[in-house]
Backbone bond lengths (Angstrom), bond angles and torsions (degrees), N, CA, C in turn:
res aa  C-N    CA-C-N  psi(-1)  N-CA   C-N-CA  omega(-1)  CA-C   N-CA-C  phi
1 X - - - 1.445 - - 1.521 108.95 -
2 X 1.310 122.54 130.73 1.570 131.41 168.87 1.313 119.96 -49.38
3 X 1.466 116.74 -23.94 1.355 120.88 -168.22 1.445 106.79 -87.97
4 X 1.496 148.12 114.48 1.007 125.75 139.38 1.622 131.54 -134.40
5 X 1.682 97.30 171.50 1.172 126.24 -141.39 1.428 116.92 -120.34
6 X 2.104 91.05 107.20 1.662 118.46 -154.56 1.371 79.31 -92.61
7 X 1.299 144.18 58.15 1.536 116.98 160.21 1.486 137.66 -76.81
8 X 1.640 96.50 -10.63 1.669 122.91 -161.27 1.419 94.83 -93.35
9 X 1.737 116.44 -26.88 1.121 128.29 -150.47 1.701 93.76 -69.83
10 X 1.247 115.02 -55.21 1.651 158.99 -157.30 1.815 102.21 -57.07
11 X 1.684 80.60 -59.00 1.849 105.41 -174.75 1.481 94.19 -49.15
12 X 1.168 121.12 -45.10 1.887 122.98 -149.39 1.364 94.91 -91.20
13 X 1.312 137.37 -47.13 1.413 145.63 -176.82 1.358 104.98 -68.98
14 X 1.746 130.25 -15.10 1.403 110.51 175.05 1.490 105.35 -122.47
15 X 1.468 108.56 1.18 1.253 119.33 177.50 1.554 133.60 51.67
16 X 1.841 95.75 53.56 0.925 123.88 -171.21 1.532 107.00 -135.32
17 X 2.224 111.82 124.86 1.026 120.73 -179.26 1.528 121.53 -46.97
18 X 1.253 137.22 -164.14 1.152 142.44 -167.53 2.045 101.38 -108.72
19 X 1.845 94.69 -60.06 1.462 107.57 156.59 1.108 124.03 -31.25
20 X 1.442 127.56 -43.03 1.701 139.62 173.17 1.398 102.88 -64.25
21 X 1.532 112.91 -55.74 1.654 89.84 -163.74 1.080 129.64 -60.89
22 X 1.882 85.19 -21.60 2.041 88.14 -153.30 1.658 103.22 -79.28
23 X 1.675 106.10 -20.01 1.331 113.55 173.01 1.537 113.45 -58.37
24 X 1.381 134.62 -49.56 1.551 145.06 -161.85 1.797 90.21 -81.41
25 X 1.363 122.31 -53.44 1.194 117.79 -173.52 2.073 113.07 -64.07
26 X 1.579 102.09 -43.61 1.390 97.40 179.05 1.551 99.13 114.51
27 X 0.672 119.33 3.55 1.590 118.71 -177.97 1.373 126.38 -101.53
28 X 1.481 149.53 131.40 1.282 125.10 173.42 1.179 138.06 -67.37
29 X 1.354 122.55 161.22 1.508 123.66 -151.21 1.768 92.86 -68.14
30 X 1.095 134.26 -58.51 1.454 138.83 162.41 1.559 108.24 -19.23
31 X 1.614 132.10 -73.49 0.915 150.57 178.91 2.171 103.01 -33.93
32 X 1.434 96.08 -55.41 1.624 102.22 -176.51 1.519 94.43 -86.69
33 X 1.486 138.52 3.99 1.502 113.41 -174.98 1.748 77.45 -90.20
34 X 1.147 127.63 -68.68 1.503 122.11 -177.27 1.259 122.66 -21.47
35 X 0.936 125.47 -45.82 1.653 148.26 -155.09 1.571 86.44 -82.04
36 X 1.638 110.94 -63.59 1.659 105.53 -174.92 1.572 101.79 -74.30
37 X 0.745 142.06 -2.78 1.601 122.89 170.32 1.497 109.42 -95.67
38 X 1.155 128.24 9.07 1.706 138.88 -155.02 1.884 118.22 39.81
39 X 1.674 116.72 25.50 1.420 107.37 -179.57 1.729 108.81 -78.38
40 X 1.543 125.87 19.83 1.348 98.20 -163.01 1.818 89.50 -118.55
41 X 0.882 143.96 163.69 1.535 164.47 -124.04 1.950 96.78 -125.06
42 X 0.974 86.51 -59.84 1.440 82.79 176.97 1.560 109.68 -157.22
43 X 1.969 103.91 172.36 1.466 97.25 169.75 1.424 99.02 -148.36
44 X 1.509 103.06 178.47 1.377 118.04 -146.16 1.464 89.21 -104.95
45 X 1.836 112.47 130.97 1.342 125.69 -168.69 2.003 98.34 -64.86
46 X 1.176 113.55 -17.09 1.371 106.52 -177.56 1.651 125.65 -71.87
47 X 2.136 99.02 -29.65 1.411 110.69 -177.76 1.439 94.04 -86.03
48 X 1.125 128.02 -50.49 1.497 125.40 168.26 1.507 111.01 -23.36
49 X 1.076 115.30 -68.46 1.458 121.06 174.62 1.629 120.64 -33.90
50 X 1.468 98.83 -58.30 1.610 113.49 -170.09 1.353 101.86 -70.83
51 X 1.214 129.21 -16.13 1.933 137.40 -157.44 1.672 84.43 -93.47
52 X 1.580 104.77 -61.53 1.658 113.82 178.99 1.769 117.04 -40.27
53 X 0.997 98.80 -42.65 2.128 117.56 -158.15 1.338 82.87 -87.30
54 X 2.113 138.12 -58.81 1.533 115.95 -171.90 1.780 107.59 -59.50
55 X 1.353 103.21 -62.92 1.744 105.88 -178.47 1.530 119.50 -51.93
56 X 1.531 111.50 6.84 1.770 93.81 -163.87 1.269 137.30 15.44
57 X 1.665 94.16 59.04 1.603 105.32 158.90 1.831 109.24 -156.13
58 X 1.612 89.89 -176.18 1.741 105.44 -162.62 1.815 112.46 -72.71
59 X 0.733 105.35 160.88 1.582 108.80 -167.97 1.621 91.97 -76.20
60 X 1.399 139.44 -22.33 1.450 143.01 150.84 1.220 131.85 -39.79
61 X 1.653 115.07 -27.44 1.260 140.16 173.14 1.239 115.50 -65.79
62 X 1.913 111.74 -42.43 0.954 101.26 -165.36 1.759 108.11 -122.54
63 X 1.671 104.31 16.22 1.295 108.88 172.15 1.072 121.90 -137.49
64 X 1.257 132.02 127.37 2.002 117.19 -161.59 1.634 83.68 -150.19
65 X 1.897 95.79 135.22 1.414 118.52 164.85 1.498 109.85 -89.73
66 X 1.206 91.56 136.45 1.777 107.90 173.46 1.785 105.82 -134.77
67 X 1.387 101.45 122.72 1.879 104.33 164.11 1.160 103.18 -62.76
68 X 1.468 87.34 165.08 1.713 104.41 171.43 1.319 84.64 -92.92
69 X 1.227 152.09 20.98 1.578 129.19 142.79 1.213 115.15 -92.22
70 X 1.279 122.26 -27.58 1.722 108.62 157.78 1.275 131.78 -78.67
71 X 1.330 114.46 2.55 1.315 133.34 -178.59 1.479 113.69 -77.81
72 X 1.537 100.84 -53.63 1.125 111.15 173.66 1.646 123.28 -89.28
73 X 1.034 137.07 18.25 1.173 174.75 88.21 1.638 115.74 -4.45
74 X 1.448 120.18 -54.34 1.295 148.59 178.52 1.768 102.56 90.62
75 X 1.009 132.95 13.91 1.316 136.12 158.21 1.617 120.96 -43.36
């Protein structure tokens, strides 16, 4: 998948558990283990928001497109 998903990246750089977010955001811990492994399809610009506003950072931070030509590339 092109989409991926720095959320673990974010967690460690603000040094904040996983249990914490999903608590401040509202979501279940299941709900954010998906989300950090990239298995879920899409997400809702509102949890995006709340993920953005606990971590104080850009929704770029925590989402970056990659082709499968840079992929395979190793880019």
């Amino acid at each position: 998948m092109p989409i991926i998903v720095n959320l673990d990246i974010m967690l460690a750089k603000r040094k904040v558990r996983g249990k914490e977010l999903a608590e401040k955001v509202g979501i279940s811990e299941q709900n954010l283990s998906l989300l950090r492994t990239g298995k879920v399809k899409g997400v809702r610009f509102a949890t995006l928001e709340r993920i953005c506003d606990v971590l104080q950072c850009q929704p770029g931070d925590i989402l970056e497109y990659q082709s499968e030509e840079d992929k395979k590339r190793g880019y």
